[in-house]
C-alpha positions as CSV (number, residue, x, y, z in Angstrom):
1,X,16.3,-19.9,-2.3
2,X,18.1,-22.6,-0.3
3,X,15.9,-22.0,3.3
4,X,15.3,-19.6,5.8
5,X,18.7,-18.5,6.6
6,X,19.5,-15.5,8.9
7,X,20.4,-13.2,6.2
8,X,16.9,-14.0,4.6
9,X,15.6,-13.2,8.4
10,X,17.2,-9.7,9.0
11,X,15.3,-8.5,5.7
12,X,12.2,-9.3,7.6
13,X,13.2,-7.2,10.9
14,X,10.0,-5.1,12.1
15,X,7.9,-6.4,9.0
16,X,4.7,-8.5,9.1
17,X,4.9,-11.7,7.8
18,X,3.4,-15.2,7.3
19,X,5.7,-17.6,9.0
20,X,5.4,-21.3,6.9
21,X,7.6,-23.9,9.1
22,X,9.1,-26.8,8.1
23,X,6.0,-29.3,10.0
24,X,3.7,-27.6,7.4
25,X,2.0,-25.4,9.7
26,X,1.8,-21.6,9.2
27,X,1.9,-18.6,12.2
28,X,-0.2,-16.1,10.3
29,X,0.4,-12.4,11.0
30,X,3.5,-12.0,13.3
31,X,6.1,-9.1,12.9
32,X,9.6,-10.1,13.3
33,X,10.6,-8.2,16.3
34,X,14.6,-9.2,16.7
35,X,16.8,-12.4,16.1
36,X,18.4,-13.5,19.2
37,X,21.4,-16.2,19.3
38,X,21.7,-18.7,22.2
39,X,25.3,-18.1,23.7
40,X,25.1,-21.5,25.2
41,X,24.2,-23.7,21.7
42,X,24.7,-21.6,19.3
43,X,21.2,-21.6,18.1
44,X,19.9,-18.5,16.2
45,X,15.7,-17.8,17.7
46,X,13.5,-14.8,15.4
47,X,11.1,-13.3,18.1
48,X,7.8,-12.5,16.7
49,X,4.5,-10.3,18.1
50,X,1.5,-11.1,17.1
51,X,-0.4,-8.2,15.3
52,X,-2.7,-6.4,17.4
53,X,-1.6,-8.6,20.7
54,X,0.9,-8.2,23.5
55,X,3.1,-11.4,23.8
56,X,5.9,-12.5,22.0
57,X,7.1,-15.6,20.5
58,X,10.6,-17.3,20.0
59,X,11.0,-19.3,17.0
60,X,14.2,-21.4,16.5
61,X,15.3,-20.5,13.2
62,X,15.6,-23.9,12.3
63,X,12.3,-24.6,11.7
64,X,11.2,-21.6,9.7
65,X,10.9,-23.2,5.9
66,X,10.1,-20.0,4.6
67,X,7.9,-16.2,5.1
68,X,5.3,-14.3,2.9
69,X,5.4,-10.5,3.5
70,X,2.3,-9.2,4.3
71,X,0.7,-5.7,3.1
72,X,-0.6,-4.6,6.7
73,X,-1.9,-1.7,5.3
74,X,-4.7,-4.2,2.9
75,X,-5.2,-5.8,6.0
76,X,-6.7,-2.8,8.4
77,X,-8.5,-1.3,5.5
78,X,-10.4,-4.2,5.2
79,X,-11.0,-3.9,8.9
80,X,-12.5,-0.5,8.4
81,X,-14.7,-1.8,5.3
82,X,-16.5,-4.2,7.7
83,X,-17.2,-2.4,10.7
């Protein structure tokens, strides 16, 4: 895969994902909500919520390296396990 590109980020629309950017840091556990393009410069933005939380974030697409899809259903099972 060459990058991130925005066909790569419509397959993640309304999933949860890892998101790895480019600085090496990683924004665990977000879905992808929409992808929004700035009419003034042209620059794509995924918006992401964070699972389980109210606020959103805007990501330029730019500096998304890459995404790992997460199994959400694992994720509250485990939840369950522990409590």
């Amino acid at each position: 895969m060459k990058g991130f590109t925005l066909n790569v980020a419509r397959s993640f629309l309304g999933k949860n994902v890892n998101l790895h950017l480019k600085d090496g840091s990683v924004i665990v556990n977000v879905q992808v909500a929409e992808l929004r393009r700035d009419k003034l410069k042209g620059e794509v933005f995924v918006k992401c919520t964070p699972y389980g939380k109210a606020g959103a974030l805007q990501i330029p697409l730019r500096s998304i390296a890459w995404a790992k899809l997460l199994d959400i259903n694992l994720i509250e099972a485990s939840g369950k396990q522990s409590s």
